[in-house]
C-alpha positions in Angstrom: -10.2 28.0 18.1 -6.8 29.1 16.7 -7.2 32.3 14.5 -4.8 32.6 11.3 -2.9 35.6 13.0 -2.3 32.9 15.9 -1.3 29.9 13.6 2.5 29.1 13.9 5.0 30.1 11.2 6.4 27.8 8.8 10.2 28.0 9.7 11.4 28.0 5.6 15.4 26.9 6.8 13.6 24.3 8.8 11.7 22.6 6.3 14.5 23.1 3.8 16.3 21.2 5.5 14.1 18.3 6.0 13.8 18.3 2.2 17.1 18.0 2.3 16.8 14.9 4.9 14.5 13.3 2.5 15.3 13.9 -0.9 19.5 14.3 -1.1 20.8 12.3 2.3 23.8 11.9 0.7 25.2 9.5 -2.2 25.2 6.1 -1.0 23.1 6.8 1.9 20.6 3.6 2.1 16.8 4.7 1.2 15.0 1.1 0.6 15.5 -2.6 0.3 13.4 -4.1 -2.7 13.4 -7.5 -4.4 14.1 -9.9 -1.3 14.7 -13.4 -2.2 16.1 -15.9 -0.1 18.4 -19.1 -1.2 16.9 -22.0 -1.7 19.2 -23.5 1.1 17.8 -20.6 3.5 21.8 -19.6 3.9 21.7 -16.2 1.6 19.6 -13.5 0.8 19.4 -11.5 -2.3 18.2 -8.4 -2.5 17.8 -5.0 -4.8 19.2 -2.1 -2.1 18.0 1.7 -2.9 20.8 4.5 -2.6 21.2 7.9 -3.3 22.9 8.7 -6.4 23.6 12.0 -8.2 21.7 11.0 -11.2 18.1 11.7 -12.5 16.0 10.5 -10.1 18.9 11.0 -7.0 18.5 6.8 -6.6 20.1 3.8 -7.8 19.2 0.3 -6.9 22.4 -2.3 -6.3 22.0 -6.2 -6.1 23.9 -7.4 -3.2 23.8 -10.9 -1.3 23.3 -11.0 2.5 24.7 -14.1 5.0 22.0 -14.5 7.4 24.1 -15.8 9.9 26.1 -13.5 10.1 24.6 -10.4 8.3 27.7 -9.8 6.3 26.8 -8.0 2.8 28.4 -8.3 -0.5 27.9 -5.6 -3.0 27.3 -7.1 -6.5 27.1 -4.1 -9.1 23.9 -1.8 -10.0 20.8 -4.2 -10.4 16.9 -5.1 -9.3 15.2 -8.3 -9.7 17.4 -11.3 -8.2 16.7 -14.6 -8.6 18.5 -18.3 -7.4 18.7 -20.9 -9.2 17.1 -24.2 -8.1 20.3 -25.4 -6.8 21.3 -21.9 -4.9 24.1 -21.9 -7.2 23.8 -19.4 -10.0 22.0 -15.8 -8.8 20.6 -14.0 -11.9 19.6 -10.3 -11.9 19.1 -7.4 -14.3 21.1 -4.8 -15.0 20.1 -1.3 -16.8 17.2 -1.7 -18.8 18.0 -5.0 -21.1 20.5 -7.0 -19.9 20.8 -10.1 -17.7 23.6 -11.0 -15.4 23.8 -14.8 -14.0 26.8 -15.2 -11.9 28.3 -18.2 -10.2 28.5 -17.7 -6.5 31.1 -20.1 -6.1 33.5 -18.2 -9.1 32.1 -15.6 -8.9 32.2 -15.5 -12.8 29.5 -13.5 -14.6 27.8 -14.1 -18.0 25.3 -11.6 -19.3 22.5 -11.9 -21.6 21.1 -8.8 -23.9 17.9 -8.0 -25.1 15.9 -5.7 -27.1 13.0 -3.7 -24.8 12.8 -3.5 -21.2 13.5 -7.0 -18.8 10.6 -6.9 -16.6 10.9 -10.0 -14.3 13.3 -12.7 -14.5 13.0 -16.2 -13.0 14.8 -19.9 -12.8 12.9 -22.7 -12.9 13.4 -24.9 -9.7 15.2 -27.3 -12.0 18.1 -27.4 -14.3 19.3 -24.6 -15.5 16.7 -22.8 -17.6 16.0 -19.0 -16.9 12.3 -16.9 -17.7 12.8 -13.5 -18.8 9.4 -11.1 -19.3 10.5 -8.5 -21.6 8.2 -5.3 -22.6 9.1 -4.2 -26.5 9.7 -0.7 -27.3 6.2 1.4 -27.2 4.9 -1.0 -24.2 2.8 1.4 -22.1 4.1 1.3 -18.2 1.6 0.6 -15.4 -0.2 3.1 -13.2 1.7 2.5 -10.3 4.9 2.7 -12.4 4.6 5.8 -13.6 2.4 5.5 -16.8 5.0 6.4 -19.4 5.7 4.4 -22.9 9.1 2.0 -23.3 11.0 4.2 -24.7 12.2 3.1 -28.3 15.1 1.7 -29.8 17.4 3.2 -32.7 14.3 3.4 -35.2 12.3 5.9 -33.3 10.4 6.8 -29.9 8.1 4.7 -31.3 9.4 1.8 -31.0 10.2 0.9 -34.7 6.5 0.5 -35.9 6.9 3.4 -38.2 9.6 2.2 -40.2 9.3 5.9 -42.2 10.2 7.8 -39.0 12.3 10.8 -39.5 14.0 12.8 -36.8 13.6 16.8 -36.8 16.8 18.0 -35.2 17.7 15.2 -32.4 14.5 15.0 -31.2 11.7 12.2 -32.8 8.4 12.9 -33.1 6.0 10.8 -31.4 4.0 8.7 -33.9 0.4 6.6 -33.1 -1.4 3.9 -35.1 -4.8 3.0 -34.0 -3.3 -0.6 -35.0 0.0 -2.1 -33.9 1.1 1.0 -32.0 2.0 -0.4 -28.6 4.6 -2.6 -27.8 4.2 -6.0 -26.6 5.2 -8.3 -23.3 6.4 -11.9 -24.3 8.1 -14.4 -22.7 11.4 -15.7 -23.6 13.3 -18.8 -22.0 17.4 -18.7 -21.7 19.4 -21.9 -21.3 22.2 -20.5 -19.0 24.1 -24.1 -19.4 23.9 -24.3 -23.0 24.0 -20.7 -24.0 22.1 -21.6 -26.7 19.9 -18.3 -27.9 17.0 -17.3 -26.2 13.7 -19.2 -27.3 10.5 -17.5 -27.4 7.9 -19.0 -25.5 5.0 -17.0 -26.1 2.8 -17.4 -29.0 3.1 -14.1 -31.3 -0.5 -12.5 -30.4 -0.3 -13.3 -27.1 0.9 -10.5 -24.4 2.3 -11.4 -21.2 1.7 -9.0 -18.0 2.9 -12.1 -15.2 4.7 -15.4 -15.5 6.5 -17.8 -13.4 7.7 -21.4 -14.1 5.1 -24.7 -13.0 7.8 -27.3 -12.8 8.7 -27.4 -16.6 5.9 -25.2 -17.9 4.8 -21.8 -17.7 1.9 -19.7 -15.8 1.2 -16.9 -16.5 -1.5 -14.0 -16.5 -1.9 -13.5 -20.8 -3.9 -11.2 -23.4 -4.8 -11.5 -26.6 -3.9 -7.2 -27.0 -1.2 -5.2 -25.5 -2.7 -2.5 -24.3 -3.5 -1.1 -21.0 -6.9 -1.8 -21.1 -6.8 -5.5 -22.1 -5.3 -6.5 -19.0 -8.7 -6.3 -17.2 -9.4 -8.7 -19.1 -6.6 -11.2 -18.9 -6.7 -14.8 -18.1 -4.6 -17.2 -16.1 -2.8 -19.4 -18.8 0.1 -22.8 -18.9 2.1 -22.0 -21.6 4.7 -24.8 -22.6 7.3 -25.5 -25.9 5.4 -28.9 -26.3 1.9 -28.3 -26.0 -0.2 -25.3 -27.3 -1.5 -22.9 -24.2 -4.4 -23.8 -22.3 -6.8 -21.9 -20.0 -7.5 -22.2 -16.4 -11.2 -21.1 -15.2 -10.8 -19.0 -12.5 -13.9 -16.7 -11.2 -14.4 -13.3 -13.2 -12.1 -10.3 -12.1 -8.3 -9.3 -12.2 -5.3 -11.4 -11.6 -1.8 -11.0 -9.9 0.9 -13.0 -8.5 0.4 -15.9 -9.9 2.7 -18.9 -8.8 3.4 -22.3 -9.7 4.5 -24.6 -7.5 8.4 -26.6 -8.5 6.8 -29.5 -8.7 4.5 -28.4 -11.6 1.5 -29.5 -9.7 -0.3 -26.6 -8.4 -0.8 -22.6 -9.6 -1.8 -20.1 -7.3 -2.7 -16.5 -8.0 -4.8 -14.0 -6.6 -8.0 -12.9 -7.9 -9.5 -9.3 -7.3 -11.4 -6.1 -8.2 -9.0 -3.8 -9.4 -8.6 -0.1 -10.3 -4.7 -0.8 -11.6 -2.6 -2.8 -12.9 0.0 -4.4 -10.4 -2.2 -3.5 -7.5 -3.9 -6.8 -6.3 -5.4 -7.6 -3.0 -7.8 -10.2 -3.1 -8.5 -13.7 -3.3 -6.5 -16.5 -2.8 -7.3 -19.1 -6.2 -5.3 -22.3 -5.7 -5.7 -24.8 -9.1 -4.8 -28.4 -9.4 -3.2 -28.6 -12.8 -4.0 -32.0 -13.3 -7.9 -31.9 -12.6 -8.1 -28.4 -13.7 -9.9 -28.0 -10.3 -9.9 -24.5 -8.7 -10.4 -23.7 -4.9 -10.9 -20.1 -3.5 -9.1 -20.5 -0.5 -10.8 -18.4 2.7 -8.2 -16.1 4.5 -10.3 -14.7 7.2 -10.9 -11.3 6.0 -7.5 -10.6 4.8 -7.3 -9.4 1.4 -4.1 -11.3 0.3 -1.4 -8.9 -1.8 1.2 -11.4 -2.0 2.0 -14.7 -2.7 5.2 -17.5 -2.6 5.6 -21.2 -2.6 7.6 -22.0 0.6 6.9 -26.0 -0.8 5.3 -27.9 -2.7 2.9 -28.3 0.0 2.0 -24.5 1.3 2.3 -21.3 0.2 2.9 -17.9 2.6 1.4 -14.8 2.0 0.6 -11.5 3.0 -2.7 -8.8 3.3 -4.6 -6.4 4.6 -7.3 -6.3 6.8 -8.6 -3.0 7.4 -5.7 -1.1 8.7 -3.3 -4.3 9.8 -1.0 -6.1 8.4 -1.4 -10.0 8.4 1.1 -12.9 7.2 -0.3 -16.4 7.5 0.6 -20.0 5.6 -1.9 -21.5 3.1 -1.7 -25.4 2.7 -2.6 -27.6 -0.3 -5.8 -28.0 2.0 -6.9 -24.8 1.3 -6.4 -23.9 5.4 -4.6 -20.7 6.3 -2.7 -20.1 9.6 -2.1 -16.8 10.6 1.0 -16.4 11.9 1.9 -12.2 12.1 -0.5 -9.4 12.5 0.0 -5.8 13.4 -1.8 -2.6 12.7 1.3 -0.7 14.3 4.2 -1.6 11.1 3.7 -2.9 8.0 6.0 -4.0 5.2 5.7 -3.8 1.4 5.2 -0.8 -1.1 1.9 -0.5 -2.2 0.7 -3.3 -0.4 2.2 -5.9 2.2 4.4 -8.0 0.8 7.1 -11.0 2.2 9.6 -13.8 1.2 9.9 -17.2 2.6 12.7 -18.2 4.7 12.7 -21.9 3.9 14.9 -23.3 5.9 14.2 -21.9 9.2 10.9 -23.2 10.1 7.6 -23.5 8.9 6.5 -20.0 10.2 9.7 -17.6 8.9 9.8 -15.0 6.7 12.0 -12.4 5.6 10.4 -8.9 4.8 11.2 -4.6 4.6 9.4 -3.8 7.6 8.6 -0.2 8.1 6.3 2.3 9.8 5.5 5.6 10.5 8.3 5.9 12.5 10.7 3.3 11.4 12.0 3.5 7.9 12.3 0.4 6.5 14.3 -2.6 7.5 14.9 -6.2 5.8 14.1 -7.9 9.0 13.6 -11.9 9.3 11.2 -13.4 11.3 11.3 -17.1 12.8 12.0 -19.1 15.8 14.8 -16.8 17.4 12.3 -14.1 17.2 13.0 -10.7 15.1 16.2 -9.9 13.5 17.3 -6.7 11.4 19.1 -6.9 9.1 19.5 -3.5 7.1 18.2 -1.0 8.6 18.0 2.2 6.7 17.7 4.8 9.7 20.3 7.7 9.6 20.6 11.1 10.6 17.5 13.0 8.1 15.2 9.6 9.2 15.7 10.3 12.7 14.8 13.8 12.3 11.8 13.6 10.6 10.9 10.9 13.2 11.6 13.7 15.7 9.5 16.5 13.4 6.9 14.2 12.2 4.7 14.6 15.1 2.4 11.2 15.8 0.1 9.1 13.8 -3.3 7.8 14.9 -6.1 5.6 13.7 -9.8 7.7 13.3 -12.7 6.0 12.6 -16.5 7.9 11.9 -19.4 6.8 10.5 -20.5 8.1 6.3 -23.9 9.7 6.3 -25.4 6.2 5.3 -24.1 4.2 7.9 -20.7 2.9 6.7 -17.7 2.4 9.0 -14.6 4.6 7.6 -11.1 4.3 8.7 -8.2 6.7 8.5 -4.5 7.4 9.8 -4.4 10.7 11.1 -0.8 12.5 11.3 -0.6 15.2 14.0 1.9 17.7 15.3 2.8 17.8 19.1 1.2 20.7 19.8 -2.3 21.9 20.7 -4.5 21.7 18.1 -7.4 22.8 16.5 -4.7 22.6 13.3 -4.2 23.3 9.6 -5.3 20.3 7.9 -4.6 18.5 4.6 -7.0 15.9 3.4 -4.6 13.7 1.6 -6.7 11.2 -0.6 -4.7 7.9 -2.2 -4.8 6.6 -5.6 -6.5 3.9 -7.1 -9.3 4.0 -5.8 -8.6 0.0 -4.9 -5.5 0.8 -2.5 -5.3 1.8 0.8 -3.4 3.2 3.6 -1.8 1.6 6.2 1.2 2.9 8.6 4.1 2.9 6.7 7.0 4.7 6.5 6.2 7.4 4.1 2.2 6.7 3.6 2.2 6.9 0.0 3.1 10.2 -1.1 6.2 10.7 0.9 4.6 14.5 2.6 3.3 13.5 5.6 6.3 14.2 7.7 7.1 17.5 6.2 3.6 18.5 6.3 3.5 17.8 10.2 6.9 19.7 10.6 5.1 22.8 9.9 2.1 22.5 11.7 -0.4 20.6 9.8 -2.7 17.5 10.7 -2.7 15.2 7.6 -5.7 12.9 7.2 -5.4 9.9 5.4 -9.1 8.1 4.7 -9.7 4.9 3.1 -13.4 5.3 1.8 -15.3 2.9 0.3 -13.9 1.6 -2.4 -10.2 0.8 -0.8 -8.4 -2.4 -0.6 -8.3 -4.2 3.0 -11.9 -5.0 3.9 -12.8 -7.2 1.4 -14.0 -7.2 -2.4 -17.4 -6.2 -2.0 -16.3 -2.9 0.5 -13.9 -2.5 -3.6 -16.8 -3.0 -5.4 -18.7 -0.3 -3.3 -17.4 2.3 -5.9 -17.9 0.9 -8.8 -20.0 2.9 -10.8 -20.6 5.6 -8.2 -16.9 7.5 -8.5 -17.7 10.7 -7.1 -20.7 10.2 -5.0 -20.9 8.0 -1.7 -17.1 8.1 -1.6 -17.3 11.8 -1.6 -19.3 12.0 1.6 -17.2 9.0 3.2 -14.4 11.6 3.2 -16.6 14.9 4.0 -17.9 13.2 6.9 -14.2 12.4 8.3 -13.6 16.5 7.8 -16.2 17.1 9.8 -15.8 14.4 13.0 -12.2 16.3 13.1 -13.6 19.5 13.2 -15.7 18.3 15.8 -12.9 16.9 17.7 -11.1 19.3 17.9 -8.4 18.2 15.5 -8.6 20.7 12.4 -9.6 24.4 12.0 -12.9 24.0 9.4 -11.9 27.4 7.9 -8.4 26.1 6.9 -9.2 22.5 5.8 -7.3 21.4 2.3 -7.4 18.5 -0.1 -5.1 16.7 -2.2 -4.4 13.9 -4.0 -3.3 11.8 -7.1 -5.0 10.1 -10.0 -7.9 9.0 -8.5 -7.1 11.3 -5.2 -6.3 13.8 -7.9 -9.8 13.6 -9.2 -11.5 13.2 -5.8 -9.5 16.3 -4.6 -10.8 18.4 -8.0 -14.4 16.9 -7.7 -14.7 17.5 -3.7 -13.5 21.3 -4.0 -15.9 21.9 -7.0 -19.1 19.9 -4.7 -18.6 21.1 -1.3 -17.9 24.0 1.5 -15.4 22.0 2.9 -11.9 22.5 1.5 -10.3 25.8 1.2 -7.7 24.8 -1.2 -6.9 21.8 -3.4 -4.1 20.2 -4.4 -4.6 18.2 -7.7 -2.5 15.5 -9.2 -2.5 13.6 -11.9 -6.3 13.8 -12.3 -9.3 13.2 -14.3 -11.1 16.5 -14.9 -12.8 16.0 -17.9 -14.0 12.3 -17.8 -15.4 12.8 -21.6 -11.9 14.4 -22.7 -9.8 11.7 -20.9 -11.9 8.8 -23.0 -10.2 10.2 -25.8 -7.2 11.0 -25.0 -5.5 8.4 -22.0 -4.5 5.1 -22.6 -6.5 3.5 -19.8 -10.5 3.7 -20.8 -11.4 1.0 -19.2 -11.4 2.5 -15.7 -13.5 5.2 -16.6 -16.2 2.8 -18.0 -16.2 0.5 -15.3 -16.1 3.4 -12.1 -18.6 5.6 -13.8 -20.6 2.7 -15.1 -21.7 4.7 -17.8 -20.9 5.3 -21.6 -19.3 8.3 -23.3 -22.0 8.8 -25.7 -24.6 9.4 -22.9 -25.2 13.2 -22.8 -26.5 13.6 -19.4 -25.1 10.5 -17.9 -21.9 10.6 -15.2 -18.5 11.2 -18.4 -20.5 14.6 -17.5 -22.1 15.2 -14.6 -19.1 13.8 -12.6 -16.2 16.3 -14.5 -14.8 18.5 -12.1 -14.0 20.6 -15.3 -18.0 21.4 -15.4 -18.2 23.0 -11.7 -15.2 25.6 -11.9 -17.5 27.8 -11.4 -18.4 26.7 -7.7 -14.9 26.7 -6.8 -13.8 29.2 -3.8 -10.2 28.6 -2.7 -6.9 28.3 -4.8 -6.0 25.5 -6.7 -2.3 23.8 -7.1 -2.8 21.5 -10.5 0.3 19.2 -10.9 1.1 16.8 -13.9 3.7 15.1 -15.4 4.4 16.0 -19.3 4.9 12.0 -20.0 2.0 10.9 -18.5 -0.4 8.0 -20.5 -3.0 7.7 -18.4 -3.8 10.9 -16.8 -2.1 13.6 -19.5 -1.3 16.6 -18.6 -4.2 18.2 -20.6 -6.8 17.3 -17.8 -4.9 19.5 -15.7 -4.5 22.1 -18.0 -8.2 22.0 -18.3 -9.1 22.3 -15.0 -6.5 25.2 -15.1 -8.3 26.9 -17.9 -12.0 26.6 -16.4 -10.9 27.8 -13.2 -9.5 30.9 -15.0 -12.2 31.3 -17.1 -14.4 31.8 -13.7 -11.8 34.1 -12.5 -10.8 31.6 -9.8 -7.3 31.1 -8.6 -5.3 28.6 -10.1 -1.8 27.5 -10.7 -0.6 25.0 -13.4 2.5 22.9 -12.8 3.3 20.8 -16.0 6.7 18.7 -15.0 8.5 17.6 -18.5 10.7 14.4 -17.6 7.5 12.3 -15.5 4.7 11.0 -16.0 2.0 10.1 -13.7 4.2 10.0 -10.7 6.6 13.0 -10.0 9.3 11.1 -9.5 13.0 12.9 -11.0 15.0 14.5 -8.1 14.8 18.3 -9.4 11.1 17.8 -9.7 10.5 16.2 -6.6 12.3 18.7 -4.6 10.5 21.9 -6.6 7.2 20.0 -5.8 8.0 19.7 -2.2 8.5 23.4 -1.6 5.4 24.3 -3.9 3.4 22.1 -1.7 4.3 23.6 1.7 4.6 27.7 -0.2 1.1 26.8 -1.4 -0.8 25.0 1.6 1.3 27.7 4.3 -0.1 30.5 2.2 -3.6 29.3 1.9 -3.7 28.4 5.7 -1.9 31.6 6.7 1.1 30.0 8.0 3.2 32.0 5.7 
């Protein structure tokens, strides 16, 4: 076994470097391809392409349109969310924060379209000429997985204008909460792009809309009767329509996403799921009949379904996850589904797969941003010639972390009671046993697969200098169905705990990690997994702690989000000895034997930043070592270029001096 004096040294010019590679390649240099949409003719693609930019957050996101004969690009200005119209003749899209652009592709004449809050989603109905904009207000609370930081406000105050007293100390405004009214809401508005008549609102005024996409000449969408975070658990699957009041669709009890109606106005489809976050679906496939109000859950063979699209009126294509692959099949109005791509070795997708019809080129193609471990991503099609690229976002700082990234593996071990876990493990060329990070994902309904970056965008560095990086999906995960989800409900803390204590161990017994330099890390619910397993077990020698929940008790009073609390403890604030106590890390500090790295973001909603500072405190209070990292322009992802890069190096000082590769 490798001692610490033997352990390879972190090369600091090295891995400054790679940051470098990573995190400033250059402005201009392509990063990502988001928002794909293909042409209703199958000719052109649209789509939302990532640079680097000296701004902020070192990105910026530009529409351009793509001949897929040919390949040839045209740059169209800074912009996400594209969308053709029916006809493939107008291409809307939206730029900064509030404004639509809808431009001609044959004049190439532009009109925009302004409006107060943050556009969200835009969509054309599949005939005439009419356009759906989701807009969140001012004082709308972002998702998780978007960061978990407020709509910022308009000229009246960071508020949002619900304080119509507000008064400003200096140029900053202070942050004002009502227990009624405060947040902002989502509604729909429709936009006449023929006419230019002004924009109609389409949603009734105490109804809040998190999804929506046209049903011939009405509306689905995914609807509250609140605003808030917590009311989207809640949400129903809704047609909304200018000449008729809204009505309900029964659909089984759960969470919603994606919902889709089809151009002919016949069908809806969505997916229904257990969820831990908002925007995070893998599930079910529901598919409605509008006019008999019938619903059908439509069996996918395993594959929890993270993305939906009409190709017709007739099917639908989608993508999933089934355990650690990635499947794309074809759903008919039958409710049959036809696989028709499946591979554990790429994926494609952010959080979850996700792909675009190519409608014109046979039943079976598809366009998507394929990526893997060692492949960043791509905007690859898929059809009858086969596999073609493209974009391709390789470049020099890809290739070498590709080269320093060492390899990536699937382990699989068995939990004390029996369950089947899986992980990707990340491991350097050489001989181990190795360093090793235990590097615990979000949710806790998401999981890894191989991607490109595998979530938290480390892996890579962390294999440059010398550590194995374990990535498990305990119980509780997306991929293997919605009772393996379910599995943690009410029991955050326990049986996933020993899902990922078990995987430390058949390492350690493989001869893959060193058990007296073992870490853990993670965010929001990795962050709290990361500061319960340190305070529970012998395992970890260090921790790593994002975002987290520390103080479950605390955080019912303080984050935006209660509901998840309540439904992964399965308990109720008021109980003394029930788990808003027994299952706070901040209760433990005292069992703590290794340093602690706590990170937050100052803007953060759902996590603040005073569950880190807690955890902070009651490790110093027990004399334990502990660093505090408050970041003040994110929330509950780090996410601004400065603060990114500083948390980089932290991460590899911190885990090289606790394994004593520094």
């Amino acid at each position: 076994m490798m001692s610490r004096r033997q352990s390879p040294q972190i090369d600091d010019a090295s891995i400054r470097t790679l940051i470098e590679h990573l995190h400033c390649p250059g402005p201009g240099t392509m990063r990502d391809v988001t928002d794909v949409t293909c042409s209703p003719d199958g000719t052109s693609i649209a789509c939302s392409i990532e640079v680097a930019a000296e701004n902020k957050h070192g990105r910026q996101h530009i529409v351009y349109i793509i001949d897929v004969e040919t390949g040839k690009l045209t740059r169209l200005e800074p912009g996400v969310r594209p969308t053709w119209s029916g006809d493939g003749n107008l291409l809307a899209y939206c730029v900064g924060d509030s404004e639509i652009a809808v431009r001609a592709i044959t004049t190439n004449s532009t009109r925009r379209y302004r409006f107060q809050g943050i556009i969200e989603d835009v969509r054309f109905s599949a005939r005439g000429s009419r356009l759906l904009a989701r807009v969140a207000e001012p004082g709308a609370h972002r998702s998780t997985a978007n960061g978990a930081t407020v709509v910022p406000g308009d000229e009246k105050g960071d508020d949002g204008g619900t304080s119509p007293d507000i008064r400003t100390v200096g140029e900053a405004a202070p942050r004002v909460e009502r227990t009624i009214e405060t947040q902002g809401w989502r509604r729909l508005w429709v936009l006449d792009v023929e006419t230019h008549e002004p924009a109609q609102l389409l949603s009734p005024e105490q109804v809040n809309i998190w999804e929506a996409d046209w049903a011939g000449d009405e509306v689905v969408a995914i609807a509250s009767d609140r605003p808030d975070e917590n009311a989207w658990y809640d949400a129903q699957v809704v047609v909304l329509s200018v000449r008729t009041a809204a009505r309900k669709l029964e659909m089984p009890e759960g969470q919603f996403g994606f919902v889709r109606g089809s151009s002919d106005g016949t069908h809806v489809a969505c997916i229904a799921a257990f969820c831990s976050d908002r925007g995070l679906v893998a599930g079910n496939v529901m598919l409605a009949d509008l006019e008999s109000g019938q619903v059908e859950h439509v069996l996918t063979d395993d594959v929890d379904i993270t993305s939906l699209a009409w190709r017709d009126n007739a099917s639908l294509l989608a993508s999933g996850q089934r355990n650690l692959e990635t499947v794309v099949g074809v759903i008919s109005l039958s409710g049959s589904w036809r696989p028709v791509w499946a591979t554990e070795e790429r994926t494609c997708g952010h959080w979850y797969p996700a792909v675009e019809p190519l409608t014109e080129a046979g039943a079976d193609s598809f366009a998507a941003v394929v990526h893997s471990y060692y492949e960043p991503p791509a905007l690859t099609l898929f059809g009858p010639f086969g596999e073609r690229r493209i974009i391709d976002t390789a470049n020099k700082g890809t290739d070498e972390l590709v080269k320093r990234g060492g390899s990536l593996r699937i382990e699989r071990w068995n939990a004390p009671d029996g369950l089947k876990v899986e992980s990707l493990l990340a491991i350097p060329d050489t001989p181990g046993p190795h360093p090793m990070l235990v590097l615990i994902h979000g949710g806790p309904v998401a999981a890894y697969r191989t991607s490109w970056h595998l979530i938290y965008g480390w892996t890579q560095l962390l294999v440059a200098a010398g550590f194995a990086v374990l990535h498990p999906n305990p119980r509780g995960s997306g991929g293997r169905g919605q009772s393996f989800a379910k599995l943690v409900r009410g029991d955050i803390g326990g049986a996933d705990t020993t899902d990922i204590t078990s995987g430390v161990r058949a390492m350690v017994n493989r001869g893959v990690a060193d058990p007296s330099r073992v870490s853990v890390a993670g965010r929001s619910y990795g962050g709290f997994m990361a500061a319960w397993s340190i305070t529970q077990t012998t395992d970890f020698t260090a921790a790593i702690v994002m975002a987290p929940a520390t103080n479950w008790c605390s955080l019912h009073f303080s984050s935006n989000l209660t509901r998840f609390a309540e439904t992964f403890l399965g308990d109720e604030v008021t109980n003394p000895n029930g788990y808003y106590f027994t299952r706070s890390p901040v209760f433990f500090a005292d069992q703590v034997n290794g340093p602690v790295l706590n990170i937050a973001g100052a803007g953060d909603l759902t996590a603040p930043p005073t569950q880190s500072m807690e955890f902070h405190q009651a490790l110093g209070h027990q004399g334990r070592d502990s660093t505090l990292v408050i970041y003040p322009e994110d929330g509950h992802h780090i996410e601004s270029r400065h603060a990114t890069i500083d948390l980089m190096h932290r991460i590899i000082d911190f885990l090289g001096s606790t394994a004593g590769t520094r």
